[in-house]
C-alpha positions in Angstrom: 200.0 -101.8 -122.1 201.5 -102.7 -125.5 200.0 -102.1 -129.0 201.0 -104.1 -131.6 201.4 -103.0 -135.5 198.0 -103.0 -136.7 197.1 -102.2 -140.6 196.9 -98.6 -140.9 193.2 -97.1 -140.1 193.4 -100.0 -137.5 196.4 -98.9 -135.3 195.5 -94.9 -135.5 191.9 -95.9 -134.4 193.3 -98.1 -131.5 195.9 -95.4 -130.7 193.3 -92.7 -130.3 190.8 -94.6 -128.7 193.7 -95.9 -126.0 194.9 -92.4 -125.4 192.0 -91.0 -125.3 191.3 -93.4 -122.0 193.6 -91.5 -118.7 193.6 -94.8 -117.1 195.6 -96.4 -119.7 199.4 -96.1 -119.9 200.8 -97.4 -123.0 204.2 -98.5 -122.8 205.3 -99.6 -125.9 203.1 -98.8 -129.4 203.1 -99.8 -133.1 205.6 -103.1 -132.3 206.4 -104.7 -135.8 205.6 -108.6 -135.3 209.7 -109.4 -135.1 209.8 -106.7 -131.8 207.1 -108.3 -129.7 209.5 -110.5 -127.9 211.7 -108.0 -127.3 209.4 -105.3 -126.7 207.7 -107.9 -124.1 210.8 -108.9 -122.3 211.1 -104.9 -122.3 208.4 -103.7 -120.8 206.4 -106.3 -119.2 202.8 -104.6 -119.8 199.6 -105.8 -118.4 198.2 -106.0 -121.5 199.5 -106.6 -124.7 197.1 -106.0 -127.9 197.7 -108.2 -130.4 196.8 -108.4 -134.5 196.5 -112.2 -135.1 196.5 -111.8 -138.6 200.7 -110.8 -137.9 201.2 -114.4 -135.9 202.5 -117.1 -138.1 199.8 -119.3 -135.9 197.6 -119.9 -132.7 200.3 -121.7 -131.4 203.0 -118.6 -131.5 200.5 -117.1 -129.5 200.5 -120.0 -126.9 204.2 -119.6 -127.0 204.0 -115.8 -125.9 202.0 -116.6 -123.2 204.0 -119.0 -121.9 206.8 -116.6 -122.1 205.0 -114.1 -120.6 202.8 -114.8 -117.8 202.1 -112.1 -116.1 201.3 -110.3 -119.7 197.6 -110.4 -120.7 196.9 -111.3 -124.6 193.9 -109.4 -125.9 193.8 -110.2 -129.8 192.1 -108.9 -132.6 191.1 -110.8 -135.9 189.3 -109.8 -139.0 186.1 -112.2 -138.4 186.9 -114.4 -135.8 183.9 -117.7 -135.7 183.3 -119.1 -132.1 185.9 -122.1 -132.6 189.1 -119.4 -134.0 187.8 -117.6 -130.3 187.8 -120.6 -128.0 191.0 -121.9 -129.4 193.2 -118.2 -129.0 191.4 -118.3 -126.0 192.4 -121.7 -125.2 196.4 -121.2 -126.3 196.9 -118.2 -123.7 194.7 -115.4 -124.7 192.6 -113.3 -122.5 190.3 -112.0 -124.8 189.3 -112.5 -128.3 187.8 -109.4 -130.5 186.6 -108.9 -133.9 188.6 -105.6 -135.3 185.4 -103.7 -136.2 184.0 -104.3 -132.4 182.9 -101.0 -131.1 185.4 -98.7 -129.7 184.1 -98.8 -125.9 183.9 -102.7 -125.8 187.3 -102.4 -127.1 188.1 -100.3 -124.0 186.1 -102.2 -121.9 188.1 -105.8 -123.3 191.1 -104.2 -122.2 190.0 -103.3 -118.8 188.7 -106.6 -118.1 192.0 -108.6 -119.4 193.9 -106.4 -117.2 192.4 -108.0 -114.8 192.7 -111.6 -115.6 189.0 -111.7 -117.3 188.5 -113.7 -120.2 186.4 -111.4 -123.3 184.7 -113.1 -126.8 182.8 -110.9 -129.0 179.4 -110.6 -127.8 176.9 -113.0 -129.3 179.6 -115.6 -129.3 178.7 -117.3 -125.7 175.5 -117.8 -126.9 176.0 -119.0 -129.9 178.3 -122.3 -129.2 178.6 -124.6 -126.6 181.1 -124.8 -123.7 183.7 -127.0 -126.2 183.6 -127.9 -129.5 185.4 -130.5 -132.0 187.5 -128.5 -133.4 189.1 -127.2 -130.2 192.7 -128.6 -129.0 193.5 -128.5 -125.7 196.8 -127.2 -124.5 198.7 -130.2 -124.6 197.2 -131.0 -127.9 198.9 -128.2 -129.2 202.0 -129.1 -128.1 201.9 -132.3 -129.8 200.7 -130.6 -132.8 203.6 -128.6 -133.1 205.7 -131.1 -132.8 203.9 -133.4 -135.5 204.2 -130.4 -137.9 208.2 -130.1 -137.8 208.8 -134.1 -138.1 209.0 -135.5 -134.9 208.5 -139.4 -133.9 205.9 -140.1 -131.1 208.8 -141.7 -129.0 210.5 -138.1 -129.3 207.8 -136.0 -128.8 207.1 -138.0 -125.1 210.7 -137.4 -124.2 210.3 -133.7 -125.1 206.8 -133.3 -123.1 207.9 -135.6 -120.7 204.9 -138.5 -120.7 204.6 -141.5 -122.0 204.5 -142.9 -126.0 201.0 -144.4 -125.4 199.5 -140.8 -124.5 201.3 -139.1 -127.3 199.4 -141.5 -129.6 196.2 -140.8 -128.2 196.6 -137.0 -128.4 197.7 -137.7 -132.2 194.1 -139.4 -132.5 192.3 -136.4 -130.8 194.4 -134.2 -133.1 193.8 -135.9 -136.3 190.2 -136.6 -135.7 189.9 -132.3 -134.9 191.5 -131.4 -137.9 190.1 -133.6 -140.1 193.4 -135.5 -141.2 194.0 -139.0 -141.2 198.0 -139.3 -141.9 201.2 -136.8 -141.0 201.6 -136.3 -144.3 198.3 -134.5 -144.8 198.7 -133.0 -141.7 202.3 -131.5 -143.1 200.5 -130.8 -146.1 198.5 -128.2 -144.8 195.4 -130.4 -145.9 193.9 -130.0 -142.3 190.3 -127.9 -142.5 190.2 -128.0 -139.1 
């Protein structure tokens, strides 16, 4: 597995708890944000423990897992709500933990993703239902990202490869989930989504 750089008390709590586990070989540890490419291409862990608070967004995180398949995303966030869960879950992670979750569900997450099994904080399940309005779908994101850096529909259908009427509905869905109504406030960072 791979470790990520976590804030101090953080990472030397991760660190010991993940050596302290014989089944567990840790391949790569404390990688800066600007290594994990690298360090993924690498190594090629099972798992890869993530801090989201060190990814620019959700969607870098759907970009590493598109990258890397075969690598399982466990991430860790300060307070992550049931919709922040269900959309790193739906971008490519495997699990989704709060960073004060206790040290052998933190074990246990990482047993489970290395096995393909998806992991939300306990209480989570229970508290939301299956989807939400605020959740984009893959393809959503896509189209998301390529609404934030400019792009014309008729572009963003020859990047993605479908047609200029199903780009606009996506830009619908994904203005009505954040809560926008133009590009420009999406650009603007006006979305509360």
């Amino acid at each position: 597995m791979l470790l990520a750089q976590f804030e101090d008390i953080t990472g030397l709590g991760l660190k010991t708890l993940i050596d302290g586990d014989a089944s567990l070989n840790v391949v790569a540890t404390d990688v800066p944000h600007s290594g994990l490419v690298p360090a993924l291409t690498d190594t090629q862990p099972d798992v890869a423990v993530l801090n989201f608070g060190s990814l620019a967004s959700a969607q870098e995180l759907r970009d590493l897992h598109n990258q890397f398949h075969d690598t399982h995303l466990l991430v860790l966030a300060n307070r992550p709500d049931t919709t922040e869960c269900r959309q790193l879950l739906s971008f490519g992670a495997t699990a989704c933990l709060a960073k004060n979750t206790e040290a052998r569900d933190v074990l246990h997450a990482i047993h489970l993703a290395s096995r393909g099994l998806q992991v939300m904080p306990s209480g989570i399940l229970e508290a939301a239902p299956a989807t939400g309005p605020d959740l984009l779908t893959m393809r959503e994101a896509e189209v998301l990202g390529l609404l934030q850096t400019g792009r014309a529909n008729g572009e963003i259908a020859l990047e993605l490869g479908i047609g200029v009427e199903t780009v606009r509905t996506h830009v619908r869905r994904v203005y009505r989930k954040l809560g926008v109504k133009t590009r420009r406030e999406l650009r603007s960072g006006s979305a509360h989504g």
